[in-house]
C-alpha positions in Angstrom: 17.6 3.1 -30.9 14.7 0.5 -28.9 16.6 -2.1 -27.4 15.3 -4.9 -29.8 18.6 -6.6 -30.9 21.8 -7.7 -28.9 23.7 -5.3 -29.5 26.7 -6.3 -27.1 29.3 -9.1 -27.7 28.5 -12.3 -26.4 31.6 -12.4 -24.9 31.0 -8.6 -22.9 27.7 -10.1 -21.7 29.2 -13.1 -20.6 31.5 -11.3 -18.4 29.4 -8.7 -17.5 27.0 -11.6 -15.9 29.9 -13.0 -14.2 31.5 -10.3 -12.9 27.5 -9.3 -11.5 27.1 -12.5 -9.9 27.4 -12.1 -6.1 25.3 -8.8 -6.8 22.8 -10.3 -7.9 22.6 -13.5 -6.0 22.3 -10.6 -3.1 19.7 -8.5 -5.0 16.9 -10.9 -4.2 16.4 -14.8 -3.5 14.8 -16.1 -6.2 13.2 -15.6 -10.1 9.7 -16.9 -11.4 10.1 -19.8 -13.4 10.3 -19.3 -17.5 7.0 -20.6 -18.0 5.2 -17.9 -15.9 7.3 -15.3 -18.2 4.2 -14.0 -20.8 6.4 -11.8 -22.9 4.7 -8.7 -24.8 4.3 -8.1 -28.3 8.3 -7.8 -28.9 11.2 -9.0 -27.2 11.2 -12.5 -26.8 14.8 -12.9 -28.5 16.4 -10.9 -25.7 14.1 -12.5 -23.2 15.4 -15.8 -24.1 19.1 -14.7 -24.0 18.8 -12.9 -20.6 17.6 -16.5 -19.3 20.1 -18.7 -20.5 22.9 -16.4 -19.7 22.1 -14.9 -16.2 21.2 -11.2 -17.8 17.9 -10.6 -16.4 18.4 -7.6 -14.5 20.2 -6.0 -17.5 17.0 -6.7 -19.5 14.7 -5.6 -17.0 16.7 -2.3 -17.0 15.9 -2.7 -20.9 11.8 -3.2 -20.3 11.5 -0.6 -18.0 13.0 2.1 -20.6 10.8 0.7 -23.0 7.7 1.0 -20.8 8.9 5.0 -20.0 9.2 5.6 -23.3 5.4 3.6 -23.8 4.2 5.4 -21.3 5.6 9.2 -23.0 4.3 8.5 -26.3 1.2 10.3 -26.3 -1.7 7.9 -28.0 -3.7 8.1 -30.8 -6.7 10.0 -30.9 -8.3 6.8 -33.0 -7.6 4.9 -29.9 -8.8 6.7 -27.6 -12.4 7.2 -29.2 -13.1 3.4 -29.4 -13.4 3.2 -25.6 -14.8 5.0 -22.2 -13.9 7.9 -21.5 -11.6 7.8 -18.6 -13.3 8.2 -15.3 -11.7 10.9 -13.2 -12.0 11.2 -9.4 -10.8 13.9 -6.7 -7.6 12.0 -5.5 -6.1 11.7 -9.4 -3.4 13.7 -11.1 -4.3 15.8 -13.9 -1.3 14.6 -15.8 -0.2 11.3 -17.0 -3.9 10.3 -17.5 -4.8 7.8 -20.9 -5.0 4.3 -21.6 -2.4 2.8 -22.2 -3.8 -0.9 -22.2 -0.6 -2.9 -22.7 0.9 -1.0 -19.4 -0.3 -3.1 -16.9 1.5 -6.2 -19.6 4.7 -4.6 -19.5 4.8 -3.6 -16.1 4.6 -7.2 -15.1 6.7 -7.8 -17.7 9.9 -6.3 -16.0 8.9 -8.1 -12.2 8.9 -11.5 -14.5 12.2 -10.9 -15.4 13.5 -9.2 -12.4 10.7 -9.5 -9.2 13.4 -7.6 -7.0 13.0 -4.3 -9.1 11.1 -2.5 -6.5 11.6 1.0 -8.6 9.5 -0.7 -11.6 6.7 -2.2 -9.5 6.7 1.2 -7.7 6.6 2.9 -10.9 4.2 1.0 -12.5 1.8 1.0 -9.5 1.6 4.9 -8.9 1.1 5.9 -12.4 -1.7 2.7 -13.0 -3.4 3.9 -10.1 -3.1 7.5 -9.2 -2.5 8.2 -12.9 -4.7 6.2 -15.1 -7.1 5.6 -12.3 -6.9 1.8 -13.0 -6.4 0.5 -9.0 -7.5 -2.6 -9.8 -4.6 -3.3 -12.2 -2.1 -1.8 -9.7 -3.2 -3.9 -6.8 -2.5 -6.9 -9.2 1.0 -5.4 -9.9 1.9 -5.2 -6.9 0.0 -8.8 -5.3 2.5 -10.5 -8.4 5.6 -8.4 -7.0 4.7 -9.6 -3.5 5.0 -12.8 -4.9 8.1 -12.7 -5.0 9.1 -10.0 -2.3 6.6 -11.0 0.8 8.6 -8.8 3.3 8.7 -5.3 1.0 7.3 -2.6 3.1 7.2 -0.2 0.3 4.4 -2.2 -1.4 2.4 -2.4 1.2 2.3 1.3 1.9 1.3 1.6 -1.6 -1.4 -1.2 -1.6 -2.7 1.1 1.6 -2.5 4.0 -0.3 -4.4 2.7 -3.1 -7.2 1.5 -0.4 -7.2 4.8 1.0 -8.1 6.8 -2.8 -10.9 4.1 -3.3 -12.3 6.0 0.2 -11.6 9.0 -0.9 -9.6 9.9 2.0 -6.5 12.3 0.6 -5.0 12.9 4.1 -4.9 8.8 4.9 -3.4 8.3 1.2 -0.8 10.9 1.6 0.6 9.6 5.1 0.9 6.0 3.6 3.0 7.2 0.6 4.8 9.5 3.5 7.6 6.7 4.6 8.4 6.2 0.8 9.7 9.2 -0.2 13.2 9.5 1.7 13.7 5.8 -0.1 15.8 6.0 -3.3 13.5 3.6 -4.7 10.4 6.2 -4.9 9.2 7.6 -8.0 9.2 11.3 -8.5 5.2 10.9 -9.7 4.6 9.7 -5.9 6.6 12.2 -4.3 4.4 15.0 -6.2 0.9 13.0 -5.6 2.2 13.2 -1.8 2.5 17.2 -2.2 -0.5 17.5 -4.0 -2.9 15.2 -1.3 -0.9 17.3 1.8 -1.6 20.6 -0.2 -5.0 19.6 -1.2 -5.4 18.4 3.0 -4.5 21.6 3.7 -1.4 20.6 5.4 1.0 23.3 3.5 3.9 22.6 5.2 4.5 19.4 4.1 3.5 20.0 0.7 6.1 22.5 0.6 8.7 20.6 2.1 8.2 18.1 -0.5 8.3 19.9 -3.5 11.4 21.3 -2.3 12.6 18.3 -2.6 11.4 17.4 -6.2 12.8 20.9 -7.4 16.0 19.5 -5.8 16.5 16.5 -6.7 14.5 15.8 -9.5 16.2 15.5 -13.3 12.5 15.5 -15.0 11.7 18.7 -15.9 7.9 18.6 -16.0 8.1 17.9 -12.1 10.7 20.6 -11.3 8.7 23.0 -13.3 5.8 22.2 -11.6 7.3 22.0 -8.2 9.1 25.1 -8.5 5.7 27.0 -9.5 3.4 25.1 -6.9 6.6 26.6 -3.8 5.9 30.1 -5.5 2.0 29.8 -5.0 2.5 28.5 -1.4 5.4 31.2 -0.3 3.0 33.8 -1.8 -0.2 33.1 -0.2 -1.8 31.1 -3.0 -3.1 27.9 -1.1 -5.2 26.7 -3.9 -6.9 23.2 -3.0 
């Protein structure tokens, strides 16, 4: 079931946001206001209730499931033949490509909410522009999350990153995401964009190492699949670039 309705007790919520207040008073310093909240085509009950009652990070737990689940549902072919066709270039995945026009909407969305969820803004970065090859919208993503985080290292290595694909420069890309992907906070889709610039740089060893580490840690099977057959093709001899 979406999570359109309240379904907890007042009264659970009420003590949950309590109980959650030294947390969060430590989780970052401070929230946009509610006027520069711009909230998406549904929601705006339980966007109104996480403000009055101190649930915001609950809620932005609840936006960012909605955007996965936006971003897994495959779209329309009717949609997709009113517009562009999607421009592809050498330093984007082959998967998790499409439009997805309210993305960038619901992305910002969550940092509205909650600007100190680094793992949303990461998430919603990588897969805008490494993805969807929109780096526009992802350097805007991440300028708003700045906003609100000045000092968060992790964004900037992205920003670079993004900088770097616009040059075309896979080596330079993949050592900017490089500090990012020890850091709990990384998305899996930039650890495997990492192993697929150091493979496609010709640095095997790294690739390798990473995708070791997706295979290992990863609960998504599409990237453990994938990394398990990419460690195959490099133990073998198979260095496809």
């Amino acid at each position: 079931m979406r999570p359109n309705g309240l379904a907890l007790p007042a009264a659970a919520l009420l003590a949950w946001g309590a109980g959650s207040f030294a947390a969060r008073s430590a989780y970052h310093s401070h929230f946009p206001p509610p006027e520069e909240i711009r909230v998406p085509a549904e929601g705006a009950a339980g966007d109104m209730f996480s403000l009055a009652f101190g649930m915001r990070r609950l809620f932005a737990d609840l936006w960012f499931v909605r955007l996965m689940q936006y971003y897994g549902t495959e779209e329309l072919a009717g949609d997709v033949q009113e517009t562009e066709p999607v421009r592809t270039t050498d330093l984007r995945m082959e998967f998790g490509a499409g439009r997805y026009t309210e993305f960038l909407a619901r992305a910002r969305h969550i940092l509205e909410i909650d600007p100190g969820f680094t793992a949303a803004a990461l998430y919603g970065a990588g897969a805008l522009a490494f993805n969807m090859d929109r780096p526009g919208e992802a350097e805007e993503l991440l300028n708003y999350a700045l906003k609100y985080s000045p000092k968060e290292w992790k964004y900037l290595n992205v920003l670079a990153a993004i900088g770097y694909s616009k040059a075309k420069n896979p080596a330079a890309v993949a050592a900017s995401i490089a500090p990012l992907l020890k850091d709990p906070d990384c998305p899996v889709m930039l650890k495997q964009l990492a192993a697929f610039l150091n493979k496609k740089s010709g640095n095997y060893a790294a690739a390798a190492a990473i995708y070791a580490d997706i295979a290992a840690t990863s609960h998504d099977p599409f990237y453990v699949n994938n990394a398990r057959r990419e460690l195959e093709l490099l133990s073998g001899g198979k260095k496809q670039r």
